[in-house]
C-alpha positions as CSV (number, residue, x, y, z in Angstrom):
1,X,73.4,26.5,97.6
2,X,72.1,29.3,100.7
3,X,74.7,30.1,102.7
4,X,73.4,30.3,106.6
5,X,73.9,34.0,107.5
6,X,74.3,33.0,111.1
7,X,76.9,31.0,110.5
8,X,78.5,34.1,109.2
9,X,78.3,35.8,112.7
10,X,81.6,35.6,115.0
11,X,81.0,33.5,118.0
12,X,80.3,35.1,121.6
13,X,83.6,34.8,123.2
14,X,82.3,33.8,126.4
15,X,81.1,30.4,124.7
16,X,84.8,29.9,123.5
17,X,86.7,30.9,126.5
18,X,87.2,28.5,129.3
19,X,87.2,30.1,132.8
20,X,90.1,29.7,134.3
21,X,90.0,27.2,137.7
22,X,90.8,29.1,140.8
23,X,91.3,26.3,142.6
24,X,95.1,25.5,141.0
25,X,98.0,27.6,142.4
26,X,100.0,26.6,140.2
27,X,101.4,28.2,136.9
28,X,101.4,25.3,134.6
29,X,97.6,25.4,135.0
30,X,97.7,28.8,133.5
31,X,99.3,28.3,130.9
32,X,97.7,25.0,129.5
33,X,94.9,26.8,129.7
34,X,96.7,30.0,127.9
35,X,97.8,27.2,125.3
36,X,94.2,25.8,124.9
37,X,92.9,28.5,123.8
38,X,95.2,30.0,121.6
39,X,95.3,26.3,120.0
40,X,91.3,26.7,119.8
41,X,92.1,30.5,118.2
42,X,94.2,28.6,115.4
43,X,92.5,26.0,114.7
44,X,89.8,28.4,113.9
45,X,91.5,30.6,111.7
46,X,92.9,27.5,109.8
47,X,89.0,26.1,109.6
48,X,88.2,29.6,108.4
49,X,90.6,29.4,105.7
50,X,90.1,25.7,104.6
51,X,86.6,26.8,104.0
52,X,87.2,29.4,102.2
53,X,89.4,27.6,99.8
54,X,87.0,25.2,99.4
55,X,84.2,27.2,98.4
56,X,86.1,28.7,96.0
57,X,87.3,25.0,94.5
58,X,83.4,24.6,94.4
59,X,82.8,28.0,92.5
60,X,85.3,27.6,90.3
61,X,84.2,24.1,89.1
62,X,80.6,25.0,89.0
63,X,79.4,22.8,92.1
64,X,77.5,25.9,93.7
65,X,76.8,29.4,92.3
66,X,76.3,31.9,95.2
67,X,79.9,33.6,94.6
68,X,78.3,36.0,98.1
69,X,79.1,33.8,100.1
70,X,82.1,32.4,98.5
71,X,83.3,36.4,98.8
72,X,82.0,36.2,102.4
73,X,84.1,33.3,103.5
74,X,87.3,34.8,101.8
75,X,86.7,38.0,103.8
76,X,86.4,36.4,107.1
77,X,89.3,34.3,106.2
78,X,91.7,37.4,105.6
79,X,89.8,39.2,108.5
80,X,91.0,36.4,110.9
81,X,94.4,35.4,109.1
82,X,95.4,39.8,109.3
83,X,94.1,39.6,112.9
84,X,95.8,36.6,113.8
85,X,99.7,38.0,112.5
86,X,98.7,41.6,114.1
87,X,98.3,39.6,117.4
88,X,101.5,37.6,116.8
89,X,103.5,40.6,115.9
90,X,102.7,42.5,118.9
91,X,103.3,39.6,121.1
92,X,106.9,39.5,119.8
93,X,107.2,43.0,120.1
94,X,106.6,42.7,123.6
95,X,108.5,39.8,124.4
96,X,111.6,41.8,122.7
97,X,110.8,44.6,124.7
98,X,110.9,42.5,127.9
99,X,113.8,41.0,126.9
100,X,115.7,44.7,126.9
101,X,114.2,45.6,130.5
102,X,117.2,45.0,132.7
């Protein structure tokens, strides 16, 4: 089985990211939007992951035999799972250090 290598290549941010409307004033539009997109960023790094485990089920029972790309999907899976708790750790850390501000 070939593995696509540009399906291998991160996405262009601009195509994920929705602009956000300057027409609303309000701040529950901003943060639906906020929470779209970190839903989107989540769901991706949980897509990433499923596929990775799955191409490994397939390597390990003989299915396919291209352990590159099984390697490759692993890789982006721990690139985007480390990325994804760096992000949520320094969100906490500044949420606690807002919290101290008086």
């Amino acid at each position: 089985m070939q593995v696509d290598l540009n399906s291998l290549l991160p996405k262009p941010i601009s195509s994920e990211a929705k602009p956000i409307k300057k027409e609303r004033s309000d701040s529950s539009a901003l943060i639906g939007t906020f929470s779209e997109v970190l839903k989107g960023a989540l769901t991706d790094v949980n897509d990433l992951a499923n596929e990775a485990d799955l191409l490994s089920q397939k390597l390990v029972t003989g299915e396919i035999d291209n352990i590159h790309g099984v390697m490759i999907a692993v890789s982006k899976a721990e690139v985007a799972l480390d990325l994804t708790n760096q992000i949520r750790n320094r969100v906490i850390r500044a949420y606690e250090e807002i919290m101290r501000m008086r």
